[in-house]
N, C-alpha and C positions, 0 to 999 in steps of 0.2 A: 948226928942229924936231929935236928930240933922238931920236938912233936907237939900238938897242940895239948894242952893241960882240961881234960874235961872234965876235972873238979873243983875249977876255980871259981864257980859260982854261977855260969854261964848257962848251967842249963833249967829247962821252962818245963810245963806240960798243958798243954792247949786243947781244952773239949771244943770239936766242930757241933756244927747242925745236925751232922748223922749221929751225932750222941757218942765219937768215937773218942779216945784221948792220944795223942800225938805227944810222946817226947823229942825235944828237940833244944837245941843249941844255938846261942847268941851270943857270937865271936866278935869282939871289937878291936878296931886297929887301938893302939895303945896313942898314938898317938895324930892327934889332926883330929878333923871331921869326915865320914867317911864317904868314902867318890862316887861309888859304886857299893850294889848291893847283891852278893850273889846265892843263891839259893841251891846246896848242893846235897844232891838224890845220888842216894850209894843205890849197887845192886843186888843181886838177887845171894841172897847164902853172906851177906853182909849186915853193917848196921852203922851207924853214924858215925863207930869206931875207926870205919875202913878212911876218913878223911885227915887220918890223925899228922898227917906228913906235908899234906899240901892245903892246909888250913893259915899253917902260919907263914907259908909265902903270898897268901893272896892278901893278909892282913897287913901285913909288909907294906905293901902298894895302895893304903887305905879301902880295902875291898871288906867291907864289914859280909859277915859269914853266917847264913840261916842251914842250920844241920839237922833237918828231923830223920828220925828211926821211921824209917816209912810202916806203914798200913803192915800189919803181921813181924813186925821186926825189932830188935832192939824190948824198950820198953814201952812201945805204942803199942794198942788196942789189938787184939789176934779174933776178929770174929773169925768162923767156921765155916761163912755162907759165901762159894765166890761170887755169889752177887756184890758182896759189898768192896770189889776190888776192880770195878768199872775205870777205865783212865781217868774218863770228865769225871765221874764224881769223886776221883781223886785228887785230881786237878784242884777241883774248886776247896776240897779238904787244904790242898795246899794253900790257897790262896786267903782261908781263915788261922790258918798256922802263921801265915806272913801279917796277917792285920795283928795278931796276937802278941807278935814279937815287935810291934810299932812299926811296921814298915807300912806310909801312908797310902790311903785306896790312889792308885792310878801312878804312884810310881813306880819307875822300872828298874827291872831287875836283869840279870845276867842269869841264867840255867841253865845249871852242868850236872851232868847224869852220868852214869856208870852202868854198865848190863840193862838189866831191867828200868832203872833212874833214867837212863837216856829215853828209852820210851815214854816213860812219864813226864820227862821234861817235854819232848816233839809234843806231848798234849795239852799241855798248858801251853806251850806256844799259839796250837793251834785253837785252842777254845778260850785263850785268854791275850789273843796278840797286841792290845794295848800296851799290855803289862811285861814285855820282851821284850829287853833291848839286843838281844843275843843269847844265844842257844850254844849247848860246848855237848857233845853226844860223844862216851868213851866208851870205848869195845863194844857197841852197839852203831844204830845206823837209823835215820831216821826212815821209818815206814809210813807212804799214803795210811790216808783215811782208808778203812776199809769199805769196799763199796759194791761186794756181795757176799751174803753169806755162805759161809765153808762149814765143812766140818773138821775133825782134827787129823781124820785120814787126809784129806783133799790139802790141807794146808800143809801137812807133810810131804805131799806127793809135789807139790809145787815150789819147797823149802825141803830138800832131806836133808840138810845139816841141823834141821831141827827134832831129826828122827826122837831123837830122847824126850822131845816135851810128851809123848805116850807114856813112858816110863814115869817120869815127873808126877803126873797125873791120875797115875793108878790109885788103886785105893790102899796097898800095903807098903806106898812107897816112905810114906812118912814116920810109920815106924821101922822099919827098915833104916834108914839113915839113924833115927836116934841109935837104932841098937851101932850102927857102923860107921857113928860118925869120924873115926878117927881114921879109917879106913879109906871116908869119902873126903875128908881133908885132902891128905896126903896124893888119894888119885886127881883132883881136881885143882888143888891151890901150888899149881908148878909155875918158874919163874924161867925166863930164857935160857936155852941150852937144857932143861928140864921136859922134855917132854911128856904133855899131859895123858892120861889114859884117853885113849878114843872116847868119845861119850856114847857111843852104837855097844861099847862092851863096860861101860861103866856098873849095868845091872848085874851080871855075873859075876864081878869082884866083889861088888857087896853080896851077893850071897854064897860066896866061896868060903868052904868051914874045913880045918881051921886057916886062918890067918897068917898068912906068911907074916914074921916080925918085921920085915924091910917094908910092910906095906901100914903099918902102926904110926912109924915116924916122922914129928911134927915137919910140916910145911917147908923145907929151906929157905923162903922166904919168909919164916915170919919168926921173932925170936920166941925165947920160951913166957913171956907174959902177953905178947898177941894170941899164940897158943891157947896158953888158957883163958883168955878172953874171948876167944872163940869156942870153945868147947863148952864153957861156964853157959855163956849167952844160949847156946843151941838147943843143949841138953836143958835148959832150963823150959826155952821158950818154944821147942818142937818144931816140926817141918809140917805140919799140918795147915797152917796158918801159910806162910810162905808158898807153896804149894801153889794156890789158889790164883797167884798172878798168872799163871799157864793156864788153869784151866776156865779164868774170867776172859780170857785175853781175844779168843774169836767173839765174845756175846758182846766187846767192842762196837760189833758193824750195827746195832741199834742207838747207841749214840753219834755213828760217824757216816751215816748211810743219806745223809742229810751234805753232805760236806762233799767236797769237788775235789774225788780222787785227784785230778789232773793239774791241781792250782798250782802255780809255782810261787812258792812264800819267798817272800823278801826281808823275812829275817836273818842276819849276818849267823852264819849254820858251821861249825867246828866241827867235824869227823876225828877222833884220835882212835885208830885201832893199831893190834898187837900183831905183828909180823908171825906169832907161831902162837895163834888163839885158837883151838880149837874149835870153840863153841860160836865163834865169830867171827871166820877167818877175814881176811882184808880185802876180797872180792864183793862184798855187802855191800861195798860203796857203792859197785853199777847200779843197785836199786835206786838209788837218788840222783841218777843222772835226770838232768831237764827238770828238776821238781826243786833248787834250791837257785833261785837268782844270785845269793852271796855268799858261796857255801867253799870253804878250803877239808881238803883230805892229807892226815897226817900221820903215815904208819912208822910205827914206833918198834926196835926190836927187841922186842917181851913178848910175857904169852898175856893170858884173860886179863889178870890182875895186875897191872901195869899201876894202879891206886896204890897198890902195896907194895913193888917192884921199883918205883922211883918216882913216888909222890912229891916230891921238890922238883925234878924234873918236869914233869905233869905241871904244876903249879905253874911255872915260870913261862913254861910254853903257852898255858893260857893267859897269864898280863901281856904275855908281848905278843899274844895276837887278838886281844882287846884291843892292843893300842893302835893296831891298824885295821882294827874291820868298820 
């Protein structure tokens, strides 16, 4: 299986206006001029790594590739304030990451998101709709603007399969993972026919002492150098940071309180969820019923990570439905 090479020279690092730095990736088709230009946001407990499979079939089809390490991730910027992990002011961080990488003001791009990356893509769509030519949302779902303020009980109470973003959010949870990270691998990065740990009892396996060894070992989806390219990245760069998009994620509704819960966007809108996702099971979709005029839904049988489960697959199924939206 052919994977993208991220040390062939490709990659950049980009200071925005918020004084943040963005690493990220400029993938070129090897051959032609390129057609399309797409802009692709891993998710959450990820990093620009997780694209490493379906990079080079979109290149393939002259789809030139903008790969940044989002806001807390990878080797971009880890401030501590979830203030500074707002969508729009993410959004428009994105949008100085693409002028940075030459991509000219007012061209359009194609935005494909992953977990958390599918939310931030639905924002740049939404606060940047010039600049979309199409939207591609994986194991996530596009959500209205928000358009009253909650708090994180009440959004739970109207979302319990998001029961865990309390856990997420705590204040001991960040070292907690670093100490259990291999523990929270293993509960969390399951691939079809693998079923994942519920996330309502994910807090009590990590702090379960000692350790069953069946619960230490690496991912079955990922081999032994994704492995430690995840555990290197983690333990290096903490959960503290990452963190922060759950607990920025309701103080949203001051930039989106402005915006017409009710619009239905006529951006051509891509749904790819996982048949046994726990964290995002394939009922999400009902939420975007009536709110997407061009919108296809396409469940897939994998779990969360479906990027890492069959990224050529993933790839392929988005040119051939570029080529018809």
């Amino acid at each position: 299986m052919e994977t993208y090479d991220y040390n062939k020279g490709s990659q950049r690092t980009c200071v925005t206006k918020r004084h943040l730095v963005y690493n990220y990736y400029r993938a070129e088709p090897s051959k032609g001029v390129a057609k399309q230009i797409a802009l692709l946001l891993h998710g959450h407990g990820d990093y620009s790594y997780g694209w490493r499979y379906t990079i080079p079939v979109l290149l393939s089809q002259n789809i030139q590739c903008i790969v940044p390490d989002l806001l807390g991730f990878g080797e971009s910027s880890k401030p501590v304030s979830h203030s500074m992990y707002h969508l729009k002011a993410m959004a428009q961080d994105m949008m100085e990451v693409l002028a940075h990488a030459g991509v000219a003001d007012g061209e359009k791009l194609v935005v494909i998101g992953h977990d958390w990356g599918s939310q931030l893509a639905s924002r740049i769509m939404l606060h940047h709709q010039t600049r979309v030519s199409a939207c591609v949302s994986i194991t996530g779902t596009y959500m209205p603007p928000l358009h009253t303020r909650v708090t994180m009980d009440e959004f739970i109470q109207q979302y319990p399969n998001f029961s865990y973003w309390k856990f997420f959010t705590a204040d001991g949870t960040p070292s907690l993972l670093r100490e259990k990270l291999p523990v929270f691998w293993n509960a969390v990065v399951r691939g079809a026919g693998q079923p994942a740990v519920p996330m309502s009892e994910l807090e009590s396996r990590l702090s379960t002492d000692p350790v069953p060894p069946d619960w230490l070992r690496k991912p079955q989806i990922w081999d032994d150098e994704d492995n430690e390219n995840y555990l290197r990245t983690y333990w290096r760069g903490g959960w503290e940071a990452p963190m922060n998009w759950y607990a920025a994620f309701l103080e949203n509704f001051e930039d989106e309180k402005e915006l017409d819960h009710f619009a239905v966007l006529q951006t051509p809108f891509l749904t790819i969820l996982g048949k046994f996702d726990p964290a995002v099971p394939p009922e999400v979709a009902d939420m975007t019923k009536g709110l997407l005029a061009q919108s296809s839904t396409k469940v897939l049988p994998y779990g969360h990570w479906v990027v890492h489960e069959d990224g050529v697959g993933l790839g392929t199924m988005i040119v051939e439905w570029l080529g018809t939206s």
